[in-house]
N, C-alpha and C positions, 0 to 999 in steps of 0.2 A: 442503480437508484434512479428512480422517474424525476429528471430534471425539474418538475412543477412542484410535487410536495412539500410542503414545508415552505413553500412562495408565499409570495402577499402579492397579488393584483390589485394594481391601484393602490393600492395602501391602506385596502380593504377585504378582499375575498382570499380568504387564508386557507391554502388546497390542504387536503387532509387525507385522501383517499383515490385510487383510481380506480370507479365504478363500470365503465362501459367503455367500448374500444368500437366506435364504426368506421365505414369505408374513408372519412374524411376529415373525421375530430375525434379526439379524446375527450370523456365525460369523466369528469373531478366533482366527489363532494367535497364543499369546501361550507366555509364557517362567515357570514357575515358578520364582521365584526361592528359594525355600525346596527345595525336591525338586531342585532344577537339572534339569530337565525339560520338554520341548514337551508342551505342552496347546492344546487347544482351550476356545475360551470364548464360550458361544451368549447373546447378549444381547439377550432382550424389547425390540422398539423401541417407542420413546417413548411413542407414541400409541395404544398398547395398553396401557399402563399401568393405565389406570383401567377395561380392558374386562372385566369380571368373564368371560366367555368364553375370551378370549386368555391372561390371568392364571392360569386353571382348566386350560388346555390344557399352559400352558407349565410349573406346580407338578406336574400331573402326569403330564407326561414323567420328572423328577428323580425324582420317585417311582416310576414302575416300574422306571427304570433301577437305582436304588438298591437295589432288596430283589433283586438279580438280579447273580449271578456265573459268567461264560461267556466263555471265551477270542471263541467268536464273535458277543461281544457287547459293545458299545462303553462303557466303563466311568465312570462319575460320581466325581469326586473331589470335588467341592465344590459350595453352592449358595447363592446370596443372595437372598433377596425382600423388602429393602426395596421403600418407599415412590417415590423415586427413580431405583430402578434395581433391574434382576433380570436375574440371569444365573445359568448351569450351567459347572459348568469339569467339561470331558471330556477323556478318551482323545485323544491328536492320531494321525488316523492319517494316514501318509503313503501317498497311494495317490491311485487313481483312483472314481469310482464302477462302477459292472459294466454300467450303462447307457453311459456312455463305452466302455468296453471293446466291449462289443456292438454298439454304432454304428464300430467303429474296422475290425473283422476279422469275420471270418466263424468262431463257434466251432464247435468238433467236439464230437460227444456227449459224450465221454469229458471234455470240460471242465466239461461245463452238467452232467451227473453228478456231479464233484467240485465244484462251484459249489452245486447244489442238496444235499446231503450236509449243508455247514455251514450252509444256510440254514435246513433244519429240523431239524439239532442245537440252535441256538441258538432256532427257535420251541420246540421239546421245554420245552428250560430254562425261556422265560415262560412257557409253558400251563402247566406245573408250578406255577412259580408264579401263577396264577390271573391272567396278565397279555393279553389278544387284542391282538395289535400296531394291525391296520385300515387300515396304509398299505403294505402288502408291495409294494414295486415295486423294480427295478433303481437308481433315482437314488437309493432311501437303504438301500442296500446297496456300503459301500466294499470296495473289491479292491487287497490290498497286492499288492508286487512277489514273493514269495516263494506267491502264488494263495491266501493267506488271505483269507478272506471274515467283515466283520465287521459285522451288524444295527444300524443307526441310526433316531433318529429315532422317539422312541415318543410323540410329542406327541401323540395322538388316539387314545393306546391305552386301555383303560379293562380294571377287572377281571371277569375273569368270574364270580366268586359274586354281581356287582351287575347281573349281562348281563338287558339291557332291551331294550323299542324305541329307538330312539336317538330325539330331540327332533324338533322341524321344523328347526331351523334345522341337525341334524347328520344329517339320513334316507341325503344322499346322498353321505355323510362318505368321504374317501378319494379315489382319484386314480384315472379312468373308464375308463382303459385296462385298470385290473387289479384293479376291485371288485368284491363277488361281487354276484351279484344281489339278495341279501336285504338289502347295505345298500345297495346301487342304490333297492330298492323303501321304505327307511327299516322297514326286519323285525330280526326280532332277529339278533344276528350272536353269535358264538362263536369257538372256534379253528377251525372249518371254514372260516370265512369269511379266513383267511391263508392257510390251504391251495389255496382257489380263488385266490386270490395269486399263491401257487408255480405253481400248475398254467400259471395263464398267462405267466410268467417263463422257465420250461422251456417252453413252446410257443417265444417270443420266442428264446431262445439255441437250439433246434433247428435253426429255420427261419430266421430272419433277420428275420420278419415277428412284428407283432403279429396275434393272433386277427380282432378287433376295430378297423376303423379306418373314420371316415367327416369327414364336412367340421367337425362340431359335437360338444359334446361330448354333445348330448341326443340325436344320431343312434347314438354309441357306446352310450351307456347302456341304449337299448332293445334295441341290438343282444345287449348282455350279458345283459338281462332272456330275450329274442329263438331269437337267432340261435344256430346250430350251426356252429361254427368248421370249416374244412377240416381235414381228416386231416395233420397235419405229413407224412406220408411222400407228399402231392402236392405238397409244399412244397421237401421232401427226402429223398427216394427213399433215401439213405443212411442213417437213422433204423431203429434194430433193434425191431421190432415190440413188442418186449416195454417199450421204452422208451416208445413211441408211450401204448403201454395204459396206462405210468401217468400218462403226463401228460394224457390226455382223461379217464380215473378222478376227477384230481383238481380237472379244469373242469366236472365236472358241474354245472347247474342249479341240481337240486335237491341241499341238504346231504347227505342222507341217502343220496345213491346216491355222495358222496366220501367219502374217509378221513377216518375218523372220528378217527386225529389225530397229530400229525408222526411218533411213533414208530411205527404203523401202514405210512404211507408209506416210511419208513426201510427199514423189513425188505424192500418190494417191489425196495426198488431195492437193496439187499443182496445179495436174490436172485438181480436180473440183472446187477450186477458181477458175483457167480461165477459164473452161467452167460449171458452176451449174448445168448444163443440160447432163452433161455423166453418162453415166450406164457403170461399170467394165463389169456387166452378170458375177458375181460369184457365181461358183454352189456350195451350201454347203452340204457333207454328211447327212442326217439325219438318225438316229439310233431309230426306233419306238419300242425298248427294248434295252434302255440306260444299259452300265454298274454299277451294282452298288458295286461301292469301299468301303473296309470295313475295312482298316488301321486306317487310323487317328479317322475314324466317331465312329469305333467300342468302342474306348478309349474312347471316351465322350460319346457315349452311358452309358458306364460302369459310368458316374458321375450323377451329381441333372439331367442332361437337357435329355429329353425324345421328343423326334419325336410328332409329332400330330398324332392323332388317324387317320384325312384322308391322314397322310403321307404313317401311315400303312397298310390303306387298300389299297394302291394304290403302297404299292411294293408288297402284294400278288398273285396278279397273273402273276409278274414278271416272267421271265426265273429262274429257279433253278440254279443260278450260282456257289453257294460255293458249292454244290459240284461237282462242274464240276472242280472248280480251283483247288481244293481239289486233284482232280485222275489227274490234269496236273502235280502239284507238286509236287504228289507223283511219276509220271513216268522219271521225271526231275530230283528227287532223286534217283532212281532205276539205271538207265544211269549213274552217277555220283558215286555211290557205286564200282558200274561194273568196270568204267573207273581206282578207288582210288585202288580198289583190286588187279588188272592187274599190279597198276606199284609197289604193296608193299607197298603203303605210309596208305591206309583204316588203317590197325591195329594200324602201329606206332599214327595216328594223332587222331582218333577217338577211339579208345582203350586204347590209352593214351602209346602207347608203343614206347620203340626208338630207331632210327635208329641203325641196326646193324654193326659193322664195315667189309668194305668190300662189304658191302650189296648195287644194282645198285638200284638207283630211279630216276625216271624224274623230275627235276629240276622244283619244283614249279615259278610261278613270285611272287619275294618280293621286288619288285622295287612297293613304291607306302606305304607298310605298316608303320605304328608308330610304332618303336621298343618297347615301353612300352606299346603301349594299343593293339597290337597283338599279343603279346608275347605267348600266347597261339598256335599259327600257328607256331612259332619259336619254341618253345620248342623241337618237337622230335628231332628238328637237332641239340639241344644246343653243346655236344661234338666234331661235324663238324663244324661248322660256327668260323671263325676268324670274328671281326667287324675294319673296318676302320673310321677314322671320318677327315671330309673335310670343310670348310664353303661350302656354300651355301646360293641362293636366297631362298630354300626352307624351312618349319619350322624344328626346331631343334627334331631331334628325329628320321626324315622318312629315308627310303630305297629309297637310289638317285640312287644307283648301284651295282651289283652284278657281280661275276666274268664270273658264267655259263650263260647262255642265257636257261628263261623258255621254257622245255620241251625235253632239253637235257638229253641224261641218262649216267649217272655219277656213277661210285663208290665211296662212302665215304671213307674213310681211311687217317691214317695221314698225308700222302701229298698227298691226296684230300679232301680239306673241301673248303667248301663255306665262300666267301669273298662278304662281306655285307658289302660298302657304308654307311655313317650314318651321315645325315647333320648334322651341329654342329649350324646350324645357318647361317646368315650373318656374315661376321667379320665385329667386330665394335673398333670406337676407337673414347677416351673423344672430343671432342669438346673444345678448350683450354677458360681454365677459365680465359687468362689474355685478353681475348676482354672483352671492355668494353664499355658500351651504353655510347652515347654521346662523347667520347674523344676517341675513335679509327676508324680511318679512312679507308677507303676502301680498301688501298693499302695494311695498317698496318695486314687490315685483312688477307687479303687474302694469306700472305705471311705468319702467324699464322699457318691457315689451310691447305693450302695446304704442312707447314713444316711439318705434324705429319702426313701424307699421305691422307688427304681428298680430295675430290672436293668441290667446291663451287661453287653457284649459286648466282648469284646477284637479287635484286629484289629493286624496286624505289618505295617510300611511302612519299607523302609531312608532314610534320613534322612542329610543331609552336613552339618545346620546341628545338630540336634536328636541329645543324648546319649542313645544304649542305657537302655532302659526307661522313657522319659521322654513325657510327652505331644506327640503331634505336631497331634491335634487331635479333636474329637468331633461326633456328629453325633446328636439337634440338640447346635449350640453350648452353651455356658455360658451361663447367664442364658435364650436358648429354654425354648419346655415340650415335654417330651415323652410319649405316650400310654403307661398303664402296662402295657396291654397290650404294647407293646414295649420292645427293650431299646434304650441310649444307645450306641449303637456308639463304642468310644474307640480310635481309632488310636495304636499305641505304639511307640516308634523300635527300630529292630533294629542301628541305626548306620548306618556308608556299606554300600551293596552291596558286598560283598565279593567278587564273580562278575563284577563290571564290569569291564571290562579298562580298563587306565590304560599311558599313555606312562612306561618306566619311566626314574628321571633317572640320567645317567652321573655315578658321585661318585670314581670311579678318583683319587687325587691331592688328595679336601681331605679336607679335618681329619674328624675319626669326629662331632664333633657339626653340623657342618654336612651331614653328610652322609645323619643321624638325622632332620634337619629337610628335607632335600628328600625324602626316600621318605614323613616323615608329610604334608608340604602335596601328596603325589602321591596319596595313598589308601591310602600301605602304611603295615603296622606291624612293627615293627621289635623282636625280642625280644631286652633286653639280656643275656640269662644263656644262649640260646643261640644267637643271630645275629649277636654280635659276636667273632669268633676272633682270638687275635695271634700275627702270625707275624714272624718272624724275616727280615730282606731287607736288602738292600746298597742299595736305590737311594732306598727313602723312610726321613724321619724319622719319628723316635717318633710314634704318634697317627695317621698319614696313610693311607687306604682305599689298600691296594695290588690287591685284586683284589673282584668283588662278584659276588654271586645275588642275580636275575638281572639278564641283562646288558641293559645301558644302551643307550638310546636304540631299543629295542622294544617291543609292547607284551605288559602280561603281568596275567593276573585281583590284584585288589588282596588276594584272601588268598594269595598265593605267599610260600612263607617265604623272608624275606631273609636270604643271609648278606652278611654285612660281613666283611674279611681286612683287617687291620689294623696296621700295622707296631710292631713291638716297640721299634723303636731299637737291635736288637742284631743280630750277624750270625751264619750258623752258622759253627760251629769244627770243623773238619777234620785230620784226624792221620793221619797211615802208620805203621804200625808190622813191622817184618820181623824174622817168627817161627821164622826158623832151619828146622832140620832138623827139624821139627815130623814125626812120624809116625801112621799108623793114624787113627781115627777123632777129633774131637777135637771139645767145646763151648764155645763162644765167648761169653760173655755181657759184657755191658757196662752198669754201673752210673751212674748221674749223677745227683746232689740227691735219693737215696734211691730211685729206681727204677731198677727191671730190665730189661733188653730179653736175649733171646739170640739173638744176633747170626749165628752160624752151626751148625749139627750138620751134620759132614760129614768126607769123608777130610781128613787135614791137606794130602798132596799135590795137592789141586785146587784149595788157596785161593791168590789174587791172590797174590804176595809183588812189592811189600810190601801187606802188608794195610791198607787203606784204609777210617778209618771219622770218616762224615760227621753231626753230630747238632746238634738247635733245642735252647735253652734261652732263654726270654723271662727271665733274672738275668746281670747283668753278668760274675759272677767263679763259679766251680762246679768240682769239682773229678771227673775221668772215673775211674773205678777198670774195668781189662781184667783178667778171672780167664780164663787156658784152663785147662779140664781134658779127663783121656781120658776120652770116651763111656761112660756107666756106670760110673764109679769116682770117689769122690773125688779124685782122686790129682792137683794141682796142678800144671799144667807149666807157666804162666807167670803172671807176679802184676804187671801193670803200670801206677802211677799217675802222674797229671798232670792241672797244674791248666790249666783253659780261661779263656780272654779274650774273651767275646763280642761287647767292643766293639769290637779287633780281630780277631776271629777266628783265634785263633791257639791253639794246644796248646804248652807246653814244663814246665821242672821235672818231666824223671821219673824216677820211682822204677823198681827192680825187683827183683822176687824169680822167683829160675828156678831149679825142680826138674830134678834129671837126668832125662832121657827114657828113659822106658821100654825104649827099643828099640835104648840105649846103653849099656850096663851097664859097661862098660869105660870112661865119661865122670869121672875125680876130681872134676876141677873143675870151678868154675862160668864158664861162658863168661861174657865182661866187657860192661858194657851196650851200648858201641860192635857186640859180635855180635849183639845183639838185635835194637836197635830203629835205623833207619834211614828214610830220608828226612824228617828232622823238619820239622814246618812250624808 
């Protein structure tokens, strides 16, 4: 049984599954129980705990994932690095990898074009921000069901304003199918070197084949150092030339002859979306006695993996280049003796001797070294050198500044010694431990943080647990430190998602507050002053939901306004009333508990007789007052009152006053209520 499932991290990420197994973490989906959301949760294994290598790789994946915001790009919600245990909680995506995909079907161009599209939008985004991924391959590129494609997996990314040679033990860093050559050869890499990436990703979905494939992985490696990949269109002849040209563009060898960087590449293939019929005409060097590089390869030669027999016969009639490299390097150190003897510094640095006092030398550049791990290049001056120490952006330990300017000639002596800069780091400072999730509010915060001299960054996340405006959580935490040069990023609730669609409850039949309480535990809100209406109905009692928006048992976005129809307890009351020999045009209005309606404008000969009128009134007892008059004149032809029941529904008690009719003038008297009004109800 996997010691994690069935855990609670934090007392929140509730593991549920173990999804993926890499070289250095275990990947858990697990269940945020605060956000009610699938996440994924990458957990450092055990025995890498104390690897200060594996520790550095695994801190800074969370870090370039985190200063980076890109739909196609796999998102960091959270991070722990204790002592015990260190994990990431990400993005859960439900998908496949695009390496799965590729091995399953055969794609078409017009896919591996949209495939390649998000893969260098989302490089675009880290090279922006100064991030070189170094592992671009298909297996840490996930492919949802809907053909989003989203970039994973930045654990051996590193930034580019710090871009170096990479170490020994990182030269030939990256996965051999799809590395460029310069971190094959352990040279400096940049964003070119993901582009060469790409380039062989798009070969791979073209063709069906990788560029590159042999028995070992040091037979690949040289082959990428190497070798010149077939033309994808003998691969697949269906491949529109202009598509072909950018993906060999972007497998070139040498950096300098690819794109120089994703938004570069972007436009090309922009181009040939609108027109699939363009040819670039890019002419690519070919070298018909490739260089053959013997850094990184020569090291894995030295291990189990051994070249093929026809690898070997086909570097023997190679050019003789080692020694040729050999008598450059050695003239290149010859020069460079020459130069060290000339200013005095050969014996002290290479003999191991020290600077004499008074003695002139040209001011080496130590702007750039690690005080501790060059310390060797330091030493002869150790007697001269004063050290100063400053924060900085830069890491703790380096040479930010020095007083002489490299290649100055200077005499040492007491009052002249060299003055070496020495960053200390960022300055950092705690994160105040009295924020607190849930009960500290935006203002609360910010006025925390910004007391103890931070910045802050606000950032919005809808929240099911956690009240509007309220802490949902910071990064670093409370009590962490963080660098002043950056800000405390504080996530701050916006409430439930309101765009979330939710199963809506059918409340037809109970009471109006039970029914306030199932739409709130659903997601919805419910407004009393205009969501709850009372209406009048024969078949529910006072209080009970006789009709609802929207309707039940669907689903429906949780900001949908609700209405609730609510029964009054009362019924409507109905009356006929037959208005005689009524002539010419005539106005009908009908008064009830002080308002108006008019009921009819029109000839008197085309109304219903008897005239029939139907009206709500949510109060038990009200009394109806019927005025007709003729169209355009004051002039009064019937005046009829009665008082209403609208417990039972019923009209009687009426009154009447009735003018003679205009169009009777010959009428004495007043016809008697029995000729008025009829059918009483």
């Amino acid at each position: 049984m996997d010691k994690y499932i069935g855990k609670r991290l934090q007392g929140r990420y509730e593991i549920e599954e173990l999804i993926g197994v890499g070289g250095m973490a275990f990947v858990y989906k697990a269940k945020d129980t605060i956000e009610e959301r699938p996440v994924a949760v990458k957990i450092l294994k055990d025995e890498f705990l104390t690897n200060e290598e594996f520790t550095r790789r695994f801190k800074n994946e969370s870090k370039a994932i985190a200063i980076m915001s890109h739909p196609n790009i796999v998102k960091v919600y959270d991070v722990n690095f204790g002592e015990r245990q260190q994990y990431i909680v990400m993005e859960y995506i439900d998908g496949i990898t695009l390496k799965e995909y590729i091995d399953q079907q055969r794609i078409s161009w017009k896919e591996a074009v949209h495939f390649t599209v998000q893969i260098l939008r989302a490089l675009q985004h880290a090279h922006d921000k100064g991030i070189v991924h170094r592992d671009i391959k298909p297996q840490n590129i996930m492919l949802l069901a809907d053909g989003t494609i989203k970039v994973t997996d930045f654990g051996i990314a590193h930034f580019s304003h710090n871009t170096m040679r990479t170490g020994l033990g990182d030269r030939a860093i990256g996965s051999v199918h799809y590395i460029s050559p310069e971190q094959a050869r352990g040279g400096l890499t940049d964003e070119k070197a993901d582009l060469y990436s790409v380039g062989i990703m798009m070969y791979e979905m073209l063709t069906g084949k990788l560029p590159f494939e042999a028995d070992n992985a040091v037979s690949v490696a040289i082959m990428q150092l190497q070798s010149q990949a077939k033309k994808p269109t003998a691969l697949n002849p269906d491949i529109p030339e202009g598509l072909e040209e950018i993906t060999l563009k972007a497998m070139q060898k040498d950096p300098e002859h690819r794109y120089q960087s994703a938004a570069e590449m972007l436009k090309d293939i922009n181009d040939f979306k609108q027109n699939p019929g363009i040819r670039f005409e890019y002419k690519y060097f070919v070298d018909d006695t490739p260089t053959r590089y013997v850094d990184v390869i020569t090291s894995l030669r030295a291990g189990d993996n051994k070249p093929t027999p026809k690898e070997e016969e086909e570097e023997k009639p190679s050019v003789p280049l080692i020694p040729i490299l050999i008598g450059v390097v050695a003239a290149i150190a010859i020069i460079a003796i020459i130069v060290l003897w000339q200013t005095g510094v050969f014996s002290k640095i290479f003999l191991g001797g020290a600077i004499d006092d008074g003695e002139s030398i040209t001011v080496p550049q130590f702007i750039g070294y690690m005080y501790d791990d060059d310390w060797d290049k330091l030493k002869p001056f150790a007697g001269y050198v004063e050290l100063e120490y400053q924060f900085s952006d830069e890491p703790e330990g380096k040479v930010i500044d020095q007083n002489y300017p490299s290649g100055k000639s200077i005499k040492l002596n007491d009052n002249h010694k060299l003055v070496l800069t020495i960053s200390k780091g960022a300055e950092t400072i705690e994160v105040p431990d009295t924020i607190k999730v849930g009960s500290t509010n935006k203002s609360q915060c910010e006025r925390m943080i910004t007391g103890v001299g931070l910045t802050v960054k606000f950032e919005e996340l809808s929240s099911e647990t956690i009240r509007e405006g309220y802490v949902i959580k910071t990064f670093p935490a409370p009590g962490e430190k963080c660098s002043v040069t950056k800000a405390v990023i504080v996530y701050i609730s916006t409430g439930p998602n309101m765009q979330q669609e939710e199963f809506v409850p059918n409340t037809v039949g109970a009471p109006l507050q039970d029914a306030i309480d199932a739409f709130t535990d659903a997601g919805f809100k419910v407004d009393m002053e205009k969501g709850v209406v009372y209406v009048n109905n024969s078949d529910y009692a006072a209080g009970i939901v006789v009709e609802q928006t929207p309707e039940g048992d669907k689903k429906a976005k949780r900001d949908t306004q609700v209405i609730l129809k609510v029964s009054s307890g009362f019924k409507d009351v109905t009356a006929s009333f037959d208005l005689g020999d009524l002539a010419g045009y005539v106005d009908i209005k009908l008064t009830a508990n002080g308002k108006t309606n008019v009921l009819a404008n029109q000839q008197a000969s085309t109304l219903a007789s008897p005239y029939q009128v139907t009206f709500s009134e949510t109060v038990a007892n009200y009394t109806i007052e019927i005025v007709v008059t003729q169209s355009g004149t004051d002039t009064v032809l019937a005046h009829i009152i009665c008082d209403a029941d609208a417990t039972t529904g019923l009209a009687g008690n009426y009154q009447s006053q009735i003018e003679p009719l205009p169009d009777n003038p010959d009428v004495e008297d007043e016809p008697s209520l029995d000729d008025i009004l009829g059918g009483l109800w």
